[in-house]
C-alpha positions in Angstrom: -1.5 102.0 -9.4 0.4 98.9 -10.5 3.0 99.9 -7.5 0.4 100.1 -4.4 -1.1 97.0 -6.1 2.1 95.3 -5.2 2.9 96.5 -2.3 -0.8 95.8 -0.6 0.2 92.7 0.8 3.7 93.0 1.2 5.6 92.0 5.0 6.3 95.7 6.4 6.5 95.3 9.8 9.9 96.2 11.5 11.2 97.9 8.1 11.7 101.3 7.0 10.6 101.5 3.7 11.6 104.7 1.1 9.6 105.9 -2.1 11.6 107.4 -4.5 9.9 110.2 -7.3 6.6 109.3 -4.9 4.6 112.2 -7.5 1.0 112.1 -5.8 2.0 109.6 -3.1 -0.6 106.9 -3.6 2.1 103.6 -2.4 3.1 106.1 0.5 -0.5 106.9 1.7 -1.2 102.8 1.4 1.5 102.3 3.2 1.2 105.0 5.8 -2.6 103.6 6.2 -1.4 100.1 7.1 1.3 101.7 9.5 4.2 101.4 7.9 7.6 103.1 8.5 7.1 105.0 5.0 9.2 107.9 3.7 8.7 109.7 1.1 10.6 111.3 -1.9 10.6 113.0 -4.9 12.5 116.4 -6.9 8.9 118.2 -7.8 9.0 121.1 -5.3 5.1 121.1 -5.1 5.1 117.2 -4.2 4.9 117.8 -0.3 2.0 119.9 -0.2 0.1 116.9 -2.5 1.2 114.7 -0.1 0.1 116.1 3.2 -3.3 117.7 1.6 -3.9 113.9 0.8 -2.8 112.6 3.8 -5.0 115.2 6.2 -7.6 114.3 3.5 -7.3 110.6 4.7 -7.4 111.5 8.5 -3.8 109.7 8.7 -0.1 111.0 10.2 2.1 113.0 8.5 4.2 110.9 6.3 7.9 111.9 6.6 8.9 113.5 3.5 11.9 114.7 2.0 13.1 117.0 -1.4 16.1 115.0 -2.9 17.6 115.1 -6.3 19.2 111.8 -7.2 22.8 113.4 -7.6 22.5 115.4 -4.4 25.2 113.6 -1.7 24.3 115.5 1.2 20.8 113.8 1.8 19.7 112.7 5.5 17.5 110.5 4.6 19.5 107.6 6.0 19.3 103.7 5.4 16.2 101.6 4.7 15.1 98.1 4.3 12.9 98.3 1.4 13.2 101.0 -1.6 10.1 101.4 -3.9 9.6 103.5 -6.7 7.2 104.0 -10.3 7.8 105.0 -13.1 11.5 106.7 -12.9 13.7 105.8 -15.8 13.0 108.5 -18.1 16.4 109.2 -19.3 19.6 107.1 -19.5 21.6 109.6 -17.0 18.8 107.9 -14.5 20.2 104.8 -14.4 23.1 105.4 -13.2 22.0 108.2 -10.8 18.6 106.0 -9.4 20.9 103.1 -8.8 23.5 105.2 -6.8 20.9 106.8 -4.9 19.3 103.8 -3.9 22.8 102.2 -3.0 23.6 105.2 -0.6 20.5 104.2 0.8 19.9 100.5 1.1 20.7 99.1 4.2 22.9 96.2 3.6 19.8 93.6 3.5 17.7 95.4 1.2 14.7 95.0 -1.2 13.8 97.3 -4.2 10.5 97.3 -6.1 10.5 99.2 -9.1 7.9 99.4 -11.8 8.7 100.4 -15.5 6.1 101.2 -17.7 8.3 99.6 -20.5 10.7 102.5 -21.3 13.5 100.5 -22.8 15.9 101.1 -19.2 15.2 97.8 -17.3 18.2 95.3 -18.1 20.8 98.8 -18.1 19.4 99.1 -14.4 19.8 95.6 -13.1 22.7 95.4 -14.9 23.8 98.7 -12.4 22.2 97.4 -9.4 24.0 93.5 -10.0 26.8 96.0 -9.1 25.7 96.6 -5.7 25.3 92.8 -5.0 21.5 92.9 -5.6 20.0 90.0 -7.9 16.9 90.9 -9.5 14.1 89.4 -11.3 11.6 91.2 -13.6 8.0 90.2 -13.5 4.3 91.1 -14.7 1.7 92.1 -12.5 -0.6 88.7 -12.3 -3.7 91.2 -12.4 -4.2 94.8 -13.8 -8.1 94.5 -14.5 -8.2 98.1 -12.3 -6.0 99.6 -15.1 -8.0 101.3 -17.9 -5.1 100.3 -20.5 -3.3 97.2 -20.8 -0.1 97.5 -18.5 2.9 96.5 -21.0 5.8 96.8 -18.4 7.2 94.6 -15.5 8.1 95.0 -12.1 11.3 95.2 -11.2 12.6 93.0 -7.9 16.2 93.6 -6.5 17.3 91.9 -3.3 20.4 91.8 -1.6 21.7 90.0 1.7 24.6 91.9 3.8 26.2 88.4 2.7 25.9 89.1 -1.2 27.9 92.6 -0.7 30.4 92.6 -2.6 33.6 94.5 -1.5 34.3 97.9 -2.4 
């Protein structure tokens, strides 16, 4: 929820925009609604009949949709211009893998918006990402009154310019 908050009122025109570990698709199915250039992703093998059940359920197009494990190199998903995700650093072993996977695809002016629930992983992953030439700031949402708990973790901004790449 704190994810299609954010991204509500977000600039999308003229960018392709990825969700990584989309689960149920609800920042994909916002974004699809307001026309968006919206991909989806996630591991869960039941995750793309979820997502096009709820998106005949919303009368809307079929939002492009791809399996992918983060350490799988042989993805077409291509390059985007925006890279959102919720929720995905369960593990250590993420941090590396989610910031390699979102390198591969980030085109080389790139936004990432990425919301931690406050597992303990944020600074390890911009530390990662600062790697990739993308600075990053960590905010709180300004309003969760929709939540029914008190939302304890941040979002997550990374940004990077094709000037900021640093070379390999």
């Amino acid at each position: 929820l704190v994810l299609a908050h954010h991204v509500l009122n977000l600039d999308t025109n003229n960018k392709r925009i990825l969700e990584v570990g989309c689960g149920i698709g609800l920042s994909s199915l916002l974004l699809n609604e307001q026309m968006a250039n919206i991909t989806a992703t996630d591991y869960h093998p039941e995750v793309e009949t979820f997502l096009d059940r709820n998106t005949q359920l919303n009368n809307r197009k079929k939002i492009a949709f791809e399996r992918v494990d983060w350490a799988d190199a042989n993805s077409q998903l291509g390059l985007f211009d925006l890279i959102i995700g919720s929720d995905l650093l369960y593990e250590d072993q993420h941090i590396s893998l989610l910031a390699q996977f979102i390198q591969t695809h980030a085109n080389p002016t790139c936004d990432i918006i990425i919301v931690d629930p406050d597992r303990g992983r944020k600074n390890k992953l911009s530390s990662k990402m600062s790697e990739y030439g993308f600075k990053n700031d960590h905010i709180r949402p300004d309003n969760t009154d929709y939540l029914e708990q008190k939302f304890k973790g941040h979002i997550l901004r990374f940004s990077r310019t094709s000037e900021s790449i640093t070379p390999a």
